[in-house]
C-alpha positions in Angstrom: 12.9 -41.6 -42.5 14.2 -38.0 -40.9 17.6 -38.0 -40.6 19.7 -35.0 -38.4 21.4 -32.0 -40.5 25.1 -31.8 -38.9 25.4 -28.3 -37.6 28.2 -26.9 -39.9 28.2 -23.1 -37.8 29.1 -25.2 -34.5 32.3 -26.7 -36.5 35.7 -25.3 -36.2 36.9 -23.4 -38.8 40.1 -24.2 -41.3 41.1 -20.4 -40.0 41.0 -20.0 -36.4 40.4 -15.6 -36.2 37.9 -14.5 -34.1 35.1 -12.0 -35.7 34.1 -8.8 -33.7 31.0 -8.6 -36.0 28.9 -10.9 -38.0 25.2 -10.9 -38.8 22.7 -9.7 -41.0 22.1 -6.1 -42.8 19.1 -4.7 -44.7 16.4 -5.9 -42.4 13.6 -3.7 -42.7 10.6 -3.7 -40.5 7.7 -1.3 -39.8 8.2 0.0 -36.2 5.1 2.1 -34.6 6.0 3.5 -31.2 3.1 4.9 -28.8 3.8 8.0 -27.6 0.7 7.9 -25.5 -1.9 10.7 -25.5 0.4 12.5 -28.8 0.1 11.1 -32.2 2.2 7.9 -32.6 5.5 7.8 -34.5 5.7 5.6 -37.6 9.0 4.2 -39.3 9.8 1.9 -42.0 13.1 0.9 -40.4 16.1 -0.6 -41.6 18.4 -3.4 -39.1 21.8 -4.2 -39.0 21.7 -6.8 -36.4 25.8 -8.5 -35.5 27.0 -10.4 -32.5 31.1 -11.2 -32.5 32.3 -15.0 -33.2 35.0 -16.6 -31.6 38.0 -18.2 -33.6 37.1 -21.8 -32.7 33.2 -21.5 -34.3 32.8 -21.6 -38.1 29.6 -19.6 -38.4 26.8 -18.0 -36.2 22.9 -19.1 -36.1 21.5 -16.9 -38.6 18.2 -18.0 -38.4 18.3 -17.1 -34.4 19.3 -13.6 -35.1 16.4 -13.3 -37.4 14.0 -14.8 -35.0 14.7 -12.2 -32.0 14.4 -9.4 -34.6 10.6 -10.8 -35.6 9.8 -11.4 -32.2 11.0 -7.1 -30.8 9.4 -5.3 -33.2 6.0 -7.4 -33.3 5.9 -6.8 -29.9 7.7 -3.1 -30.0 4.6 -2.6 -32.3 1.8 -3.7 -29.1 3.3 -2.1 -27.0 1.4 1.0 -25.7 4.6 2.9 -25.1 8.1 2.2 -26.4 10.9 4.2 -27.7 12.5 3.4 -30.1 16.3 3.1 -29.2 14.9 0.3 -26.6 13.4 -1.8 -29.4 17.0 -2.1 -30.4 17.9 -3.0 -26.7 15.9 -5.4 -26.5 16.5 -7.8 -29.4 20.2 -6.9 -28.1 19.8 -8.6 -24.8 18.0 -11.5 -26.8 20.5 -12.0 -29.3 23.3 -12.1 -26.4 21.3 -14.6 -24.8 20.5 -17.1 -27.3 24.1 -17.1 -28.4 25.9 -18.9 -25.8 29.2 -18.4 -27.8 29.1 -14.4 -28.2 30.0 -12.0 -25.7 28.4 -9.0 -27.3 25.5 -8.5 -29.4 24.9 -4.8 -31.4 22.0 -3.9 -33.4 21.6 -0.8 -35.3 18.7 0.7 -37.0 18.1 3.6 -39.2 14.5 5.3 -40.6 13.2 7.9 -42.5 10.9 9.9 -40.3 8.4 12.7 -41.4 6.9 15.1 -39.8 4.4 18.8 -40.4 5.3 22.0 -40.1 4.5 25.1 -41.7 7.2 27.0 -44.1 8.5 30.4 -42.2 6.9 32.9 -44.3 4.1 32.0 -46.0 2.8 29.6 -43.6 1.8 26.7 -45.8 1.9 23.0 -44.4 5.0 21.2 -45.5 6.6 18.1 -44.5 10.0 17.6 -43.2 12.1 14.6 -43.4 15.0 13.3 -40.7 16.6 10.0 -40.5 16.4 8.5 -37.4 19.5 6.5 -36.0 19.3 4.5 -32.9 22.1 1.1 -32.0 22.4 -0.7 -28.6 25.2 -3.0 -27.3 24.5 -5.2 -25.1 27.6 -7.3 -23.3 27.6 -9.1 -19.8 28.4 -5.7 -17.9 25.2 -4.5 -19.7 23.3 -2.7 -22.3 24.6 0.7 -24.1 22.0 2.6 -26.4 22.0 5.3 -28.6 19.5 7.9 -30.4 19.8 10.7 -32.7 19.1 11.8 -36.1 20.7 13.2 -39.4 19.4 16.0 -40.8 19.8 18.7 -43.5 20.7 22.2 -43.5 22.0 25.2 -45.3 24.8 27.1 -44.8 26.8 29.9 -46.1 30.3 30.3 -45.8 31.9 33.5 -43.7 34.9 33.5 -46.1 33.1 34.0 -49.6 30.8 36.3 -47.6 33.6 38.5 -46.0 35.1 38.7 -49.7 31.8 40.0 -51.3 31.4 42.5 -48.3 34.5 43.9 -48.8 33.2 44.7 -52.6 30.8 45.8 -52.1 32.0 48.2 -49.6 34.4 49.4 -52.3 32.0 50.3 -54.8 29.6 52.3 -52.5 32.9 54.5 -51.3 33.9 55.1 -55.2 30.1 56.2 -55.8 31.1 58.6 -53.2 28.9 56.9 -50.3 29.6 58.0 -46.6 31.1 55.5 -44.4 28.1 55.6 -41.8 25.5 54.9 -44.3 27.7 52.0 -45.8 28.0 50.3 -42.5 24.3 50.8 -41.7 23.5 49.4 -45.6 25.8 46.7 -44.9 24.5 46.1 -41.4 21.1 45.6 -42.8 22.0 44.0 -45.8 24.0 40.8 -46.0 26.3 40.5 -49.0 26.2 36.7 -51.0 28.4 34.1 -49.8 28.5 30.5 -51.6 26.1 28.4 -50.1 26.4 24.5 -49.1 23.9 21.5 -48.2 24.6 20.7 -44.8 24.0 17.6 -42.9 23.9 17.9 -39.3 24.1 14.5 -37.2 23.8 14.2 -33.3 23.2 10.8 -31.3 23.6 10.2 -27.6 24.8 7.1 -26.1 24.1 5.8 -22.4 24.0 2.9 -19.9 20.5 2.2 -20.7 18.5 4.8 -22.9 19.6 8.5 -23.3 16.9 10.5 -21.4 16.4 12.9 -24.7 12.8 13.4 -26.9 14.1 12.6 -30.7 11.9 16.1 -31.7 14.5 17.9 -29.5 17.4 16.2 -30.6 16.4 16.9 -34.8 15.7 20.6 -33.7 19.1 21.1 -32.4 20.8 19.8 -35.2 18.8 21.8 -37.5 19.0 25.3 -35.6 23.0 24.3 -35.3 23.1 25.4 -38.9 22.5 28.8 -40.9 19.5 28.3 -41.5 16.7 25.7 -42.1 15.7 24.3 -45.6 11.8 22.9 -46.2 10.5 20.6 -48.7 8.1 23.3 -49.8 8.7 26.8 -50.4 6.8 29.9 -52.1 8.8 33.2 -53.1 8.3 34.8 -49.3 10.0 31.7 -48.0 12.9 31.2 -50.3 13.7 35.0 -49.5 13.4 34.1 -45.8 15.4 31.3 -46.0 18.4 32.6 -48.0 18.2 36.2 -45.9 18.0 34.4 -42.6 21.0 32.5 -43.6 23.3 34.7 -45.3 22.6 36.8 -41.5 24.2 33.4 -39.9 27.1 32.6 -42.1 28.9 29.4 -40.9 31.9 28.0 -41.1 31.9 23.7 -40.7 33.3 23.8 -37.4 30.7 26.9 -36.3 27.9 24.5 -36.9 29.6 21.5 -34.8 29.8 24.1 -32.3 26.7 25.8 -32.0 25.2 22.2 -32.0 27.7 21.7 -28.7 26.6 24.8 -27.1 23.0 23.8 -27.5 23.5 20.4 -26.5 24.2 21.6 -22.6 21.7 24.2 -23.3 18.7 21.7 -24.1 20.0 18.5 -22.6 22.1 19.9 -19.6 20.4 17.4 -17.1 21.6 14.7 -19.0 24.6 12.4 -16.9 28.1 13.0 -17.0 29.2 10.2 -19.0 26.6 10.5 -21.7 28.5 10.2 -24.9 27.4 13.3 -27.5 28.0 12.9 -30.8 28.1 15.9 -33.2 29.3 15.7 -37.2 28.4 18.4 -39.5 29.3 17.9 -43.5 28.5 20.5 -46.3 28.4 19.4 -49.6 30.4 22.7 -51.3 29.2 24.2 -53.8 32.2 26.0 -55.7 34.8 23.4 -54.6 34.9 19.6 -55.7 35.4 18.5 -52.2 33.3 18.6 -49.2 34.0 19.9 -45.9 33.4 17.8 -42.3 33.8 18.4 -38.7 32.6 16.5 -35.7 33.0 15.9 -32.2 32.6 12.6 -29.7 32.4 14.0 -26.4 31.0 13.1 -22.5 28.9 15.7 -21.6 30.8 16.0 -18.1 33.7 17.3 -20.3 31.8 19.1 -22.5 30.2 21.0 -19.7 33.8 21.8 -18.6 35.1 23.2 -21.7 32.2 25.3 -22.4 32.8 26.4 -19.0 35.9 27.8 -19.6 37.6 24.9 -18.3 40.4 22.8 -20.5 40.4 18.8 -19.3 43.0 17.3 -21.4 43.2 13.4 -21.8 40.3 10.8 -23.4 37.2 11.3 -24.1 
């Protein structure tokens, strides 16, 4: 004899708050997306699926948000071409419409994502490795989505670099060194700074999904820095690497806006009310703290202030 399981989420709760996010986290799926004729992209991908709860429900369906996840990326992974910020999209628009009760539904995803190049001097084949980030939001006006990537870096810090110049400069006049040879030695010759581990992130957000390649979007952030690191390196390419950037000392804030400048250099087609978001963070290497700098921005504005032009007011 079956008997029917009350449905405890549907019940009202002893608290009557409403919940802006509940759902599941640590989902992880393998997501192949076509990129026809090129070689396909591959991530092991990790979910953070939430829809918000009003005050008068105890609980959500769980096992529905699990379902739509299962059912977007098997078929995200058929598909002949997808990208991947609409695979989030999708089991956003699902979510919102199997849940009656919700008015939005947000997914989020992150992946590690590896790719060959060759290291700058001696050429070998290396890999390089970029975590992927793409969300959507999907409410009754419509879906929002969002790709980018986090990425690492080095920098080298103007300051300490300034410091060491100035030393050096001091000990080439004492050894009785004229002034035009020390500015074309120093000109040539970068002087040590103190170095930091960057991490570079950028994401766009859109009414649909940001018209951006994801390759485009990791090279930007990684250019946006002093210079790039590789997972492999011989002698020729450590010296390349430190040289190149000790020549392109940076500051936190220089790299957040480099990356801005090459944002409307690369993506400058992009709509007005695109949403770019930049965030450097250096992990310092003679301080115990870190330094961070970012910037949300529309690109209609951003366009204006690179152009000269000071619009005051929200983002």
């Amino acid at each position: 004899m079956s008997h029917q399981l009350p449905d405890v989420q549907a019940s009202r709760p002893d608290v009557t708050v409403g919940l802006s996010q509940v759902g599941v986290t640590g989902v992880e799926k393998l997501v192949k997306v076509d990129r026809g004729g090129d070689r396909p992209l591959v991530f092991m991908a990790d979910f953070s699926v939430f829809v918000d709860l009003p005050g008068e429900r105890k609980g959500i369906d769980m096992s529905r948000n699990m379902e739509v996840i299962d059912e977007v990326l098997e078929d995200a992974t058929r598909e002949e071409a997808y990208r991947i910020e609409d695979v989030c999209g999708d089991a956003a628009d699902r979510l919102l419409e199997k849940h009656d009760y919700t008015s939005m539904a947000e997914v989020r995803m992150t992946a590690e994502f590896v790719r060959r190049e060759q290291t700058p001097a001696s050429e070998r084949e290396t890999q390089n490795a970029s975590t992927v980030i793409a969300s959507a939001t999907a409410t009754e006006e419509g879906t929002r989505e969002e790709i980018g990537a986090e990425v690492t870096g080095m920098t080298v810090c103007p300051c300490s670099q300034g410091m060491s110049e100035s030393r050096a400069r001091e000990t080439l006049e004492e050894l009785d060194v004229d002034g035009g040879t020390i500015d074309e030695f120093l000109d040539e010759v970068p002087q040590p700074g103190h170095s930091q581990r960057g991490h570079a992130t950028l994401t766009f957000t859109a009414d649909g999904a940001p018209e951006v390649d994801l390759l485009d979007v990791i090279d930007t952030a990684r250019d946006a820095m002093s210079a790039r690191i590789y997972n492999y390196a011989k002698r020729p390419d450590e010296d390349h690497m430190t040289y190149e950037a000790h020549t392109n000392a940076k500051f936190v804030e220089d790299c957040v806006r480099t990356m801005a400048e090459d944002v409307i250099d690369r993506f400058g087609n992009l709509d007005d009310d695109v949403v770019v978001r930049m965030k450097q963070s250096n992990d310092e290497s003679i301080h115990q703290h870190n330094a961070h700098a970012e910037r949300d921005v529309r690109m209609g504005r951003l366009r204006r202030e690179l152009d000269g032009e000071r619009a005051y007011g929200d983002d």
